[in-house]
C-alpha positions in Angstrom: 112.6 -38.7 33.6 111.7 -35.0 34.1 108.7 -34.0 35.8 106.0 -32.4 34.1 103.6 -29.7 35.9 101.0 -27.5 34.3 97.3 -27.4 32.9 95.3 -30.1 30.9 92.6 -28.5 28.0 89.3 -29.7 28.5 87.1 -28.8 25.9 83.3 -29.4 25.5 80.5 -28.3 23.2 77.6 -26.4 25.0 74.8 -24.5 23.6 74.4 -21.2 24.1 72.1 -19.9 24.6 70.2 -22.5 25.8 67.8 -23.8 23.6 69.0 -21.6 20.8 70.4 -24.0 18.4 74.5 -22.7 18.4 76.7 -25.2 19.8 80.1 -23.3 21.3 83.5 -25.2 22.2 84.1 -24.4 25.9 87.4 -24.9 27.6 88.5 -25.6 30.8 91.9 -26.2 32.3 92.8 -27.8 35.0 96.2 -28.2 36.5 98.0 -31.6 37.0 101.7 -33.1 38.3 103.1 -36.1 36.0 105.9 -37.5 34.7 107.7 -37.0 30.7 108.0 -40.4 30.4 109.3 -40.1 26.3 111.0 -36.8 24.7 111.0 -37.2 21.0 110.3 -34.7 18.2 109.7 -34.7 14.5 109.8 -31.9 11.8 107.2 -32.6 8.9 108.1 -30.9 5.3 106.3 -32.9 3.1 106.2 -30.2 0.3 105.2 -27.0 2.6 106.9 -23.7 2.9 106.7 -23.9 6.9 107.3 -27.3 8.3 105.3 -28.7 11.2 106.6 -29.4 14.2 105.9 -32.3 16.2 106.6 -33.9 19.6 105.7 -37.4 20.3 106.2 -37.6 24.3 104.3 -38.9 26.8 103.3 -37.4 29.8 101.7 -39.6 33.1 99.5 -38.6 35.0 97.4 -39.5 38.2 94.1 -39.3 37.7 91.5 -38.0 39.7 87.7 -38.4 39.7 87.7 -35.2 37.2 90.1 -36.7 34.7 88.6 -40.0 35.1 84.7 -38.6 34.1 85.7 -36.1 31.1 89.2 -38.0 29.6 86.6 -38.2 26.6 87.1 -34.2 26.4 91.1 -34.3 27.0 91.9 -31.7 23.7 95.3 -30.1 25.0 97.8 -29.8 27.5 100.3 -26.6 27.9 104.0 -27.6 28.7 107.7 -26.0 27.7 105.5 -22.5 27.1 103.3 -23.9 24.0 100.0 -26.2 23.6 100.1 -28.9 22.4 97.4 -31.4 21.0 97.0 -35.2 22.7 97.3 -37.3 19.6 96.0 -40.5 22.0 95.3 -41.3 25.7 95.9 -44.8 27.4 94.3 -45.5 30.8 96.7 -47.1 33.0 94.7 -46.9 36.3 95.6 -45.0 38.3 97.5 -43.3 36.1 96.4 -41.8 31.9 99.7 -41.6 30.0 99.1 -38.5 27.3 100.5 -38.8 23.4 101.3 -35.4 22.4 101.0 -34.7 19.0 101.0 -31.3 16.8 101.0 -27.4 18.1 97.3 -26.8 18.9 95.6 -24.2 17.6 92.2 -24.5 19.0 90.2 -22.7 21.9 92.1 -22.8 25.4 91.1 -20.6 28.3 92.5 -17.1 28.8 93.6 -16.9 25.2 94.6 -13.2 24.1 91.5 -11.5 22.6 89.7 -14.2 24.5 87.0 -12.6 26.9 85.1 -15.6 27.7 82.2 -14.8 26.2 80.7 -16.1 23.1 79.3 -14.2 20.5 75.1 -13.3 20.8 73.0 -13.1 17.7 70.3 -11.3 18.0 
């Protein structure tokens, strides 16, 4: 088993402004230690020019009171230099063992272009 070390993708819908009616995705990453517990990928080419690539390992990981309030919000988790998406989570308690799925292509934190700011209408 190789050990896994890196950040988790929280992401959450919050309106911003407040009261204004536009709802934002809002990520947050938080670093964890775990576990590869499975290392398995797939290459989908069901009649596309570029095939998709997929992994299905697992990943275990302690949880903490963090993990344990906002595993609802658990979108993706950055490991071997990419992000991937969590296809499923199963609570294990203590530990949440993480399905990886597909390359993610969604908000993460820090992303190039990315100043952390959402855009104002006015």
């Amino acid at each position: 088993m190789s050990l896994f070390y890196g950040p988790i993708g929280f992401v959450t819908t919050v309106e911003d402004p407040v009261g204004s009616g536009i709802w934002v995705e809002n990520p947050v990453e938080k670093n964890y230690r775990g576990e590869v517990s499975r290392f398995t990928r797939r290459i989908d080419s069901n009649q596309q020019v570029n095939p998709n690539l997929n992994i299905s390992n697992s990943i275990s990981i302690v949880a903490d009171p963090f993990l344990n309030e906002n595993a609802y919000a658990i979108r993706y988790i950055k490991w071997l230099g990419s992000y991937w998406e969590i296809s499923s989570i199963d609570v294990q308690f203590p530990r949440i063992i993480l399905s990886l799925g597909g390359v993610y292509n969604g908000p993460t934190v820090g992303a190039t272009g990315d100043t952390g700011e959402h855009p104002r209408f006015s």
